[in-house]
N, CA, C and O of each residue as an XYZ file, in Angstrom:
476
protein
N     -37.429    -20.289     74.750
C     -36.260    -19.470     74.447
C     -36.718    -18.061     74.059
O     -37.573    -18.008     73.175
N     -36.279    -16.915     74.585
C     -36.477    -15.902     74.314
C     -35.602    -14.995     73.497
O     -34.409    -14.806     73.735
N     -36.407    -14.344     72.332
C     -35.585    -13.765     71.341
C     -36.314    -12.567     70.891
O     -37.511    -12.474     70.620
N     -35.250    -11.525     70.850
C     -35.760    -10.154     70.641
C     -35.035     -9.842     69.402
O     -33.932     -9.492     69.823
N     -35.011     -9.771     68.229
C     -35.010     -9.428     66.808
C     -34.988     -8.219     66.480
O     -36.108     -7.712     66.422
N     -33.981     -7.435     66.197
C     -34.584     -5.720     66.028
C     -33.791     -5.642     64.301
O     -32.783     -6.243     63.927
N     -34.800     -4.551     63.397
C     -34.161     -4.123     62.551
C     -34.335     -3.208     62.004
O     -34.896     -2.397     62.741
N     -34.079     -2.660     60.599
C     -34.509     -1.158     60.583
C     -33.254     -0.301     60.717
O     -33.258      0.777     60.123
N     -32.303     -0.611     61.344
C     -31.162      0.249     60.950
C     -30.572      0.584     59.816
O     -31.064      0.118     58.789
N     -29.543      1.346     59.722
C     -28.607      1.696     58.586
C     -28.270      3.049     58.274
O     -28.552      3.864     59.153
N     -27.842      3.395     57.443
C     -26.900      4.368     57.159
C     -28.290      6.101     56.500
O     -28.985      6.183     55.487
N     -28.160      6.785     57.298
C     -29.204      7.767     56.883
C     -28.680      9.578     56.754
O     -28.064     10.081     57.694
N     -28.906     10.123     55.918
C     -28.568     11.523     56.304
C     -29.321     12.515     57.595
O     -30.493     12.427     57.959
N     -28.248     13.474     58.147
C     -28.889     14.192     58.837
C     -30.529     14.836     58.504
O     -30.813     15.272     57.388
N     -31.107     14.822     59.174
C     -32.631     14.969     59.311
C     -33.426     14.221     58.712
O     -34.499     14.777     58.478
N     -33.332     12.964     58.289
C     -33.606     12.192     57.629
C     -34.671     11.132     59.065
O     -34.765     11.340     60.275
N     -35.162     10.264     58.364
C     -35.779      9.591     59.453
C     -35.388      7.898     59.384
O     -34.848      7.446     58.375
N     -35.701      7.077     60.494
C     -35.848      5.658     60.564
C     -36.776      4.648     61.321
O     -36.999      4.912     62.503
N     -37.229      3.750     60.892
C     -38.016      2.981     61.666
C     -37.108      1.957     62.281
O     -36.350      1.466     61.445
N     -36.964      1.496     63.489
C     -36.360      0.300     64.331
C     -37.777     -0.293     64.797
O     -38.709      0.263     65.379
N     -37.625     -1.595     64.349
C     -38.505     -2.741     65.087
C     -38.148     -3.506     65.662
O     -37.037     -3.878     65.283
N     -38.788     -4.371     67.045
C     -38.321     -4.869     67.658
C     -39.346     -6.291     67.464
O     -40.560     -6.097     67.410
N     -38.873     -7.539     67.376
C     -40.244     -8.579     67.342
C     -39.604     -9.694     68.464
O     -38.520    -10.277     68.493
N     -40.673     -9.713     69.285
C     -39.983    -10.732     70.642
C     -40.879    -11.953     70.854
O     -42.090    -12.152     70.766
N     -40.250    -12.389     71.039
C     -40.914    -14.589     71.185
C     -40.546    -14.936     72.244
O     -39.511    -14.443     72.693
N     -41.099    -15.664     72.807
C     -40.844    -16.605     74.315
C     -41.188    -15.515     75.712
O     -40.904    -15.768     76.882
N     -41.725    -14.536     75.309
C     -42.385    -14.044     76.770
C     -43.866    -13.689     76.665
O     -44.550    -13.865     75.656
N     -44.243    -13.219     77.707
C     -45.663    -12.864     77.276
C     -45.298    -11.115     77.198
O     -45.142    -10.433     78.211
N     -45.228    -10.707     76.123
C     -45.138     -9.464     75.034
C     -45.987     -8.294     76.160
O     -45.598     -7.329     76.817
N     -46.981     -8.798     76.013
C     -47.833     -7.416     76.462
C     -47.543     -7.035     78.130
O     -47.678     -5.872     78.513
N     -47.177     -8.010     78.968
C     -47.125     -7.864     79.856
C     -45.541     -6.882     80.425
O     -45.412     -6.502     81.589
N     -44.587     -6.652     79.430
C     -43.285     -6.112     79.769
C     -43.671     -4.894     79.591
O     -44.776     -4.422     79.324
N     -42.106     -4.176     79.859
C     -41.581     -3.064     79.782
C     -40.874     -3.113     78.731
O     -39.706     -3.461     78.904
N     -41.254     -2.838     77.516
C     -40.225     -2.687     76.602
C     -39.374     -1.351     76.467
O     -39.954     -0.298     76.733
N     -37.841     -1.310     76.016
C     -37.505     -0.077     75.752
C     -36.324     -0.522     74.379
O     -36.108     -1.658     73.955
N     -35.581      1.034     73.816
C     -34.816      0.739     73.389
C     -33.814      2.001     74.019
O     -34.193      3.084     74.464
N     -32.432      1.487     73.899
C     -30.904      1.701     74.555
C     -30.455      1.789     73.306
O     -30.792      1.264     72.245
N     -29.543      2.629     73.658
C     -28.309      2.901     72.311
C     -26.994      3.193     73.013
O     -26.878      3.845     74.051
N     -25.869      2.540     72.209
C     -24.721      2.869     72.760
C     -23.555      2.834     71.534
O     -23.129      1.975     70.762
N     -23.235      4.524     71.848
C     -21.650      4.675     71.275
C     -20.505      4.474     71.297
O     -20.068      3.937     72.315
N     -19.759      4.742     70.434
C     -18.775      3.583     70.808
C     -17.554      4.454     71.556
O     -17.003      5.413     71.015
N     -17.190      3.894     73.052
C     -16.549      4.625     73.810
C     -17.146      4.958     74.791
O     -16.499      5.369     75.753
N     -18.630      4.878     74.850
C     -19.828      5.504     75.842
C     -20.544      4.466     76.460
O     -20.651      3.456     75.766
N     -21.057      4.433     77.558
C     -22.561      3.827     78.040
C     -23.188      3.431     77.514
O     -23.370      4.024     76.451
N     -24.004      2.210     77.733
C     -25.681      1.798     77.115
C     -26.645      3.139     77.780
O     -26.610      3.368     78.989
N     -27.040      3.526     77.336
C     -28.065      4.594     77.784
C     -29.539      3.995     77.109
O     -29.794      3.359     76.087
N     -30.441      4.596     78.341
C     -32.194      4.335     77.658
C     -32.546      5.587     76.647
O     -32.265      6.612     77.268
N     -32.945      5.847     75.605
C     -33.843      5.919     74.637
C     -34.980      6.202     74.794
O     -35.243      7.399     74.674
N     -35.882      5.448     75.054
C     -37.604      5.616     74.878
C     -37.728      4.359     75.722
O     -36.839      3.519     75.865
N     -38.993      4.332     76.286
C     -39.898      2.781     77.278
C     -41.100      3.307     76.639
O     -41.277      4.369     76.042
N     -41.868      2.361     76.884
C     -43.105      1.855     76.906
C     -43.741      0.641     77.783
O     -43.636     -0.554     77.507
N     -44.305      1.104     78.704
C     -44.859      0.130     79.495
C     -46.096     -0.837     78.842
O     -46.597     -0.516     77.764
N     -46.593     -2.161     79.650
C     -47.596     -2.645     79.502
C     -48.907     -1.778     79.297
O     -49.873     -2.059     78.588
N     -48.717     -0.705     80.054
C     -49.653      0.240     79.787
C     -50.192      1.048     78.857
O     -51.371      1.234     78.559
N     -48.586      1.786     78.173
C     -48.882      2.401     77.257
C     -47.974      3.570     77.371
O     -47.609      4.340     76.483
N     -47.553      3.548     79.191
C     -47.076      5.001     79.331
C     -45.460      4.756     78.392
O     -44.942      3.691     78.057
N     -45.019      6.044     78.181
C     -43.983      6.382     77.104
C     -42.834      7.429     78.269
O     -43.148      8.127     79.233
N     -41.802      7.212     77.809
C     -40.792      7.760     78.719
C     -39.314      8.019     77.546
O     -38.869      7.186     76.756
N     -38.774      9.543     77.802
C     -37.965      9.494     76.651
C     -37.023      9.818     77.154
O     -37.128     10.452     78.203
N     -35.458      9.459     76.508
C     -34.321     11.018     77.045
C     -34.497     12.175     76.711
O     -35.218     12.315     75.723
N     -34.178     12.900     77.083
C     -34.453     14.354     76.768
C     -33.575     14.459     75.385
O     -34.078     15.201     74.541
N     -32.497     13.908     75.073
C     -32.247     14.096     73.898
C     -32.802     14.366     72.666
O     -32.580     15.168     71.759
N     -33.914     13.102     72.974
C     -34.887     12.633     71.597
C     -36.275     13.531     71.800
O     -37.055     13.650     70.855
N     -36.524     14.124     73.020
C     -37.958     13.789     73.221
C     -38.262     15.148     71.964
O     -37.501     16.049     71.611
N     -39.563     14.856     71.553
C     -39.681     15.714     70.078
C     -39.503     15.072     69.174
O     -40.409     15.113     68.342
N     -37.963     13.922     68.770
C     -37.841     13.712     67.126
C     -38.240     12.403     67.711
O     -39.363     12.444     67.210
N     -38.244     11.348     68.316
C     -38.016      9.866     68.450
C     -39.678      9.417     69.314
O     -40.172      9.942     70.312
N     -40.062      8.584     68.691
C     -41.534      7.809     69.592
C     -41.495      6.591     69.323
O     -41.098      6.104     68.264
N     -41.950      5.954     70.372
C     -41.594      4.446     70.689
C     -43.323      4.328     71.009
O     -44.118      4.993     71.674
N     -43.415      3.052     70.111
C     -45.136      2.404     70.093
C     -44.593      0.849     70.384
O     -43.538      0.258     70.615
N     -45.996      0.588     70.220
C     -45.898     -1.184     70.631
C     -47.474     -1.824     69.878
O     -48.545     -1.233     69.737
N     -47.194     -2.838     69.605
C     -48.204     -3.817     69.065
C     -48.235     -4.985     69.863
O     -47.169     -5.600     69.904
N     -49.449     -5.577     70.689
C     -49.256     -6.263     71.209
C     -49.377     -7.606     70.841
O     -48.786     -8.602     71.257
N     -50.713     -7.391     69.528
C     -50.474     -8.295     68.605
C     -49.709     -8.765     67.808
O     -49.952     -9.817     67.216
N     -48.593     -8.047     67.635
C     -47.539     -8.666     66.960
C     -46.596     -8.885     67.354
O     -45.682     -9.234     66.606
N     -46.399     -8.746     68.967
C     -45.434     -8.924     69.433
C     -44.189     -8.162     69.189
O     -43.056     -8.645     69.189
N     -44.523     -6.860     68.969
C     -43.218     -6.221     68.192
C     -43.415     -4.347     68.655
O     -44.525     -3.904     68.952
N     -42.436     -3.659     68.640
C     -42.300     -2.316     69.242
C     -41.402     -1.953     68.568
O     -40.465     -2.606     68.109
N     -41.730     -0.518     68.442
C     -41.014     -0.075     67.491
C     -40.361      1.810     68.212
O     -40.625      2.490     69.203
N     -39.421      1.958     66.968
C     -39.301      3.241     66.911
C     -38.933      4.219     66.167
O     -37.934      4.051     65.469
N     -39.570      5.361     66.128
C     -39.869      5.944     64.811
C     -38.641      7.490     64.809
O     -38.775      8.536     65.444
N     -38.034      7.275     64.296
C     -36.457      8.353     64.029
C     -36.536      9.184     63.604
O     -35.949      9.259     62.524
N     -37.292     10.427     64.084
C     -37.300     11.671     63.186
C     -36.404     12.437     63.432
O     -36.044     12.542     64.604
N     -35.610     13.401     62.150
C     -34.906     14.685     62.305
C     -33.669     14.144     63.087
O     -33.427     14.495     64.242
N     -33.027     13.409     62.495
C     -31.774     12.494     63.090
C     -30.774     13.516     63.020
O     -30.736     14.490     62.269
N     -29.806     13.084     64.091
C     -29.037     14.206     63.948
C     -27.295     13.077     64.256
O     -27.110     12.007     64.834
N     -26.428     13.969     63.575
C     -25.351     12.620     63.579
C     -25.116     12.528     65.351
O     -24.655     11.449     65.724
N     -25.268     13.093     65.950
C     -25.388     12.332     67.703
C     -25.976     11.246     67.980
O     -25.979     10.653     69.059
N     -26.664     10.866     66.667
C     -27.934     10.018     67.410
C     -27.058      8.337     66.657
O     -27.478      7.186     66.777
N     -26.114      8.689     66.114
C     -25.064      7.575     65.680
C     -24.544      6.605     66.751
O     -23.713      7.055     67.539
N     -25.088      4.829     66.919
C     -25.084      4.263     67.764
C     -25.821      2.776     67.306
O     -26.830      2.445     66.683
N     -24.841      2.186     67.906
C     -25.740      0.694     67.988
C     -27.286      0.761     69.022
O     -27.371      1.120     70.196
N     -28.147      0.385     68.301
C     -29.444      0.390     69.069
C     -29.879     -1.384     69.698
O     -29.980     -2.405     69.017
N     -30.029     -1.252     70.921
C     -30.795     -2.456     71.390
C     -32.064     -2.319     72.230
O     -32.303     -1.735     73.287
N     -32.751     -3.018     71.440
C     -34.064     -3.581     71.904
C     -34.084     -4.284     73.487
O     -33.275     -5.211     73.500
N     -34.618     -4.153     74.526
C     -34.743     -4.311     75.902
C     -36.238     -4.537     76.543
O     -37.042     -3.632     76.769
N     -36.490     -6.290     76.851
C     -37.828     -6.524     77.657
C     -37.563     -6.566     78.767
O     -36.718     -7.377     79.145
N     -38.330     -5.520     79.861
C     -38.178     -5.774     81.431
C     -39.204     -6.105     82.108
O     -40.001     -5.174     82.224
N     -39.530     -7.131     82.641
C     -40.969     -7.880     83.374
C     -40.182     -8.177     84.535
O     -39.010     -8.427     84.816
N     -41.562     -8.017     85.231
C     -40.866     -9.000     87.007
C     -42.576     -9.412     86.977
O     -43.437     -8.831     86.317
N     -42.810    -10.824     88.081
C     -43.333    -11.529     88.280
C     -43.246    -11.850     89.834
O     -42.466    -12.631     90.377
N     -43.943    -11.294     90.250
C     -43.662    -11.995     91.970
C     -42.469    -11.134     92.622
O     -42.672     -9.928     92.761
N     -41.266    -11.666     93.021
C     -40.070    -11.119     92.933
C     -39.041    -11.245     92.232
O     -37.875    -11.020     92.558
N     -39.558    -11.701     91.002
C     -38.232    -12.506     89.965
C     -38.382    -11.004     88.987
O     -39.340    -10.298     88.674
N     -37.338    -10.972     88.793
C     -37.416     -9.373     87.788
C     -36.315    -10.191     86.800
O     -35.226    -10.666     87.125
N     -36.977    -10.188     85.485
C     -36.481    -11.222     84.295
C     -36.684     -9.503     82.806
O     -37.593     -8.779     82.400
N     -34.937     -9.709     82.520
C     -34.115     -8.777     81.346
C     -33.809     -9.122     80.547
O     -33.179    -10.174     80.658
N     -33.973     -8.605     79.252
C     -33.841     -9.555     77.793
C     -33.657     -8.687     76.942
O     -34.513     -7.912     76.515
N     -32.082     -8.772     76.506
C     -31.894     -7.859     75.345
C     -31.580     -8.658     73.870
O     -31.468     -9.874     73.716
N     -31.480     -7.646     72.889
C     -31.705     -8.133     71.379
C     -30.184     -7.747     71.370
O     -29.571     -7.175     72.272
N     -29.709     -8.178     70.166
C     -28.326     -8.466     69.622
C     -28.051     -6.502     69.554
O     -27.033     -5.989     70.019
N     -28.960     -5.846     69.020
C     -28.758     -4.399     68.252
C     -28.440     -4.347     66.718
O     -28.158     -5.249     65.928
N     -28.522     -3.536     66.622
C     -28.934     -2.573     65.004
C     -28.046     -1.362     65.130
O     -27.824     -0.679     66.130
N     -27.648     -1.260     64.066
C     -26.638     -0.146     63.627
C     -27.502      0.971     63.027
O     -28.299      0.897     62.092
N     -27.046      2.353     64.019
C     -27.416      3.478     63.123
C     -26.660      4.431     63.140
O     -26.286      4.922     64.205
N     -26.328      4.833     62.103
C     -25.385      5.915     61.636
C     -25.941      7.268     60.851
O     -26.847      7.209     60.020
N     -25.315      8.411     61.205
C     -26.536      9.125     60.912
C     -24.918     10.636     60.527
O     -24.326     11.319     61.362
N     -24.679     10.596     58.495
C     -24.252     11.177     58.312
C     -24.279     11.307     56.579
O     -24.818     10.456     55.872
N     -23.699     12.346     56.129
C     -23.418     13.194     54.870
C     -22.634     12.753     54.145
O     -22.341     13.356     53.112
């Protein structure tokens, strides 16, 4: 059974920062694409930050500058680090593993985390 766990949200002032973690069970961890998605309410799931098996890092242009997305492979867990928040950045966050194998391309999202980002 596969389960992606994220937490670290909550309620923060503008420019303020946050950590989101992500801890995932039942796949093999190192081998995905992890990312995290955020979505407002009224709006799209949109991507955030990736991190490949590799290492490579990929951002929206929104964030790129305040927001970095790492990974532990030993712990099975990825994270992301919230700098200089700005209340735009107000949104449920979900955690997202993308692996393919052969031709099977296998997607796994986490419940999400609340972040709110105001005065």
């Amino acid at each position: 059974q596969v389960q992606l766990v994220e937490s670290g949200g909550g309620l923060v002032q503008p420019g303020g920062s946050l950590r989101l973690s992500c801890a995932a069970s039942g796949i093999r961890f190192s081998t995905y694409t992890m990312g995290w998605y955020r979505q407002a309410p009224g709006k799209q799931r949109d991507l955030v930050a990736s991190i490949t098996s590799g290492g490579v890092t990929n951002y929206a242009d929104s964030v790129k500058g305040r927001f970095t997305i790492s990974r532990d492979n030993a712990e099975n867990t990825v994270y992301l680090q919230m700098n200089s928040l700005k209340p735009e950045d107000t949104a449920v966050y979900y955690c997202n593993a993308d692996g393919r194998r052969g031709i099977y391309h296998y997607q796994y999202w986490g419940q999400g985390t609340q972040v709110t980002v105001s005065s």
